[in-house]
N, C-alpha and C positions, 0 to 999 in steps of 0.2 A: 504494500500500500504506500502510495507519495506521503512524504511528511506534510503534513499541515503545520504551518508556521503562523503561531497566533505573535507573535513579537519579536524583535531583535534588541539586542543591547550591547552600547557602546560604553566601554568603561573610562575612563581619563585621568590622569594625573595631576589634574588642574581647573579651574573652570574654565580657563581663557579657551582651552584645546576643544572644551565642550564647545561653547560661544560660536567655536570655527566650525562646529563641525555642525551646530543649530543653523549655521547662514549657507548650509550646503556646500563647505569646503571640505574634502573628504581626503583626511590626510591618509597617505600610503608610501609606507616604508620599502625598501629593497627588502627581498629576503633574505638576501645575504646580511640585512640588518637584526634579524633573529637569527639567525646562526653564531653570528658573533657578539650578542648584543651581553655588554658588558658585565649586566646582572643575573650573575647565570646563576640558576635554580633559584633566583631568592622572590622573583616578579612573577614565572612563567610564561615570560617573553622568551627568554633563550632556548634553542635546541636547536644542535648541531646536525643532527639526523634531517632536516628538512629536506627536500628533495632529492631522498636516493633513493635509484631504479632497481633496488637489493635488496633483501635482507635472508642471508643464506645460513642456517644452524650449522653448527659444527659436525654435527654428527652426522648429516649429510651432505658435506661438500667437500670436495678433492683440489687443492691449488695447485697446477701445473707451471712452473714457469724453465721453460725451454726443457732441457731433460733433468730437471730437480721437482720431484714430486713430494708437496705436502701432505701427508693423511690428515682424516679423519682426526684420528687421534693426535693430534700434534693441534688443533684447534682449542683454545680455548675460551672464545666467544663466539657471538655470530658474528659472518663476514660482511660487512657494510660495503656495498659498491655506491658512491655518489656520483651524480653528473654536477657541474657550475652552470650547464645552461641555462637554468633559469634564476642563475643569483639577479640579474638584473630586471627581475617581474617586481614588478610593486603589488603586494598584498593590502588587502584593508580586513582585516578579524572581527565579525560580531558572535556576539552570543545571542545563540537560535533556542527561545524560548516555543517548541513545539509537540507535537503530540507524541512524539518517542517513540513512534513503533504501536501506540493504544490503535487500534483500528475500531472497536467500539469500547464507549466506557456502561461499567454496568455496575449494582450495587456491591460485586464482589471485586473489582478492581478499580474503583474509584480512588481507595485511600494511595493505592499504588501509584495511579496517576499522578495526586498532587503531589506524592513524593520526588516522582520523577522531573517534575518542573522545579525544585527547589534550589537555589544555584547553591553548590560547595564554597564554603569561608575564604576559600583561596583565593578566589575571584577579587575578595577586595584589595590582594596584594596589587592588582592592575591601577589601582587606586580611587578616590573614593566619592569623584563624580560619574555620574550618569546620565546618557541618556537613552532612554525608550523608544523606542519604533514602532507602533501602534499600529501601525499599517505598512506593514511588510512588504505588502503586493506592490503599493504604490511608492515605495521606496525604490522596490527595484525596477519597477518600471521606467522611472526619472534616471536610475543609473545607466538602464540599457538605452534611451533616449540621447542621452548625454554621450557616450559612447559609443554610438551607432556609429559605422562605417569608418571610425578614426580613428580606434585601436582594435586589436585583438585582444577579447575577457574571458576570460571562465568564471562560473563562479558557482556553488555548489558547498554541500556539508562537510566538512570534512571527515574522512571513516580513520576509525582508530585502530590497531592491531598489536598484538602481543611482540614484542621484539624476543623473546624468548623462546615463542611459539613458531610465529612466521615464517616459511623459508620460500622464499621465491620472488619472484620481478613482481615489479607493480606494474598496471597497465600505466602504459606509456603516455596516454593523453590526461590524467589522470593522480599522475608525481608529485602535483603541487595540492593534493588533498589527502593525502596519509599520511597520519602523525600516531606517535606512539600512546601505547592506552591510559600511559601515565598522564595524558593532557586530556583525557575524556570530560574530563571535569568542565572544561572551558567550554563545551558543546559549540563548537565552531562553526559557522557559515563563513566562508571568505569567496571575495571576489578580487580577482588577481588579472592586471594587466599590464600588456607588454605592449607599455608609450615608445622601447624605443628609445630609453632615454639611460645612456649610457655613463653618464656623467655626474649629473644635479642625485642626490641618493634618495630624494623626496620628491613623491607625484602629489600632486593637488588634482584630485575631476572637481571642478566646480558643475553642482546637480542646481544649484537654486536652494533657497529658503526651505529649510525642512520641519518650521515652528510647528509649522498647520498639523502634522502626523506625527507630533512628538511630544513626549514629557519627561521632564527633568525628574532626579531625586536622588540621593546618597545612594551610594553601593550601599552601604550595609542598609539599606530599609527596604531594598530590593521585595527581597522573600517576605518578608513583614504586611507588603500592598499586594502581594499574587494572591487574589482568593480566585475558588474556583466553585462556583453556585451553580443550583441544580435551578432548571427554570422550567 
């Protein structure tokens, strides 16, 4: 079943970054700026793993190089293959407040539901403005207007996978939405485009005024204002 995305959220470091991001200035980092980004593990910005086309377990996979053969057993992690091709994409990360997989809610999984909307405490490391997107649909439509025919975007959930578990390629069109299941928490939607811009590390899409489909409020009161009413 398609996700149903009843909201998105933008978290921010500041209000000013809110402010820019309320007047539909939509900032977007390089990804290579999470790979390297200097706070690593203490924000949940940082991870080095972003777009690699691999992730191979030890226990089944053989390194060949010229006639010096690595076993099995001589492994002990999984083998990480990364590409850099898309370090120069600019990402934008929202948290996708949506139906998780509920295809109907009924009175025996209801509680389960509202569980599953509840965001993890982590989330306010991202820090501890907010804003809300109340209208999803027309968010992204304003984004794909904006973008029509000027860059190339993706833009989609991102899926999580066990680094311990996983062994094999990711699909190819597809590299800049797999993240490990240790970020599950963040429930990701990104839209990632390549302006193309090889230089400046920071894209701006100016979408227009996005007051009208949004509201403000602290990270931490998040979960506090999600109620979910039977009607």
């Amino acid at each position: 079943m398609p996700s149903i995305v009843y909201a998105f959220i933008k978290v921010f470091s500041n209000e000013d970054h809110r402010e820019q991001f309320l007047n539909g200035s939509l900032y977007m980092n390089k990804l290579k700026y999470f790979i390297k980004h200097e706070n690593q593990n203490t924000d949940g910005r940082n991870d080095p793993f972003e777009s690699i086309i691999a992730c191979l377990q030890p226990e089944r996979t053989t390194i060949y190089f010229g006639k010096t053969v690595i076993p099995p057993s001589n492994l002990v992690a999984p083998v990480v293959i990364r590409s850099n091709k898309n370090d120069n994409t600019n990402v934008l990360c929202l948290i996708s407040i949506d139906n998780n997989g509920f295809e109907q809610l009924t009175v025996k999984n209801i509680e389960q539901f509202k569980t599953s909307l509840v965001l993890d405490n982590k989330i306010r490391a991202l820090g501890e403005y907010a804003a809300v997107i109340i209208d999803p649909n027309e968010f992204l439509a304003r984004v794909d207007k904006t973008v029509e025919k000027k860059y190339h975007m993706q833009r989609g959930f991102v899926k999580y996978y066990d680094f311990l578990e996983y062994s094999n390629r990711f699909p190819e069109d597809k590299i800049l939405f797999y993240k490990r299941i240790e970020y599950s928490y963040q429930k990701e939607y990104r839209i990632a485009i390549d302006c193309e811009n090889k230089t400046n590390e920071v894209f701006r899409l100016e979408i227009g005024n996005i007051r009208d489909i949004c509201q403000v409020t602290k990270t931490s009161e998040i979960n506090n204002k999600l109620q979910v009413r039977s009607t």
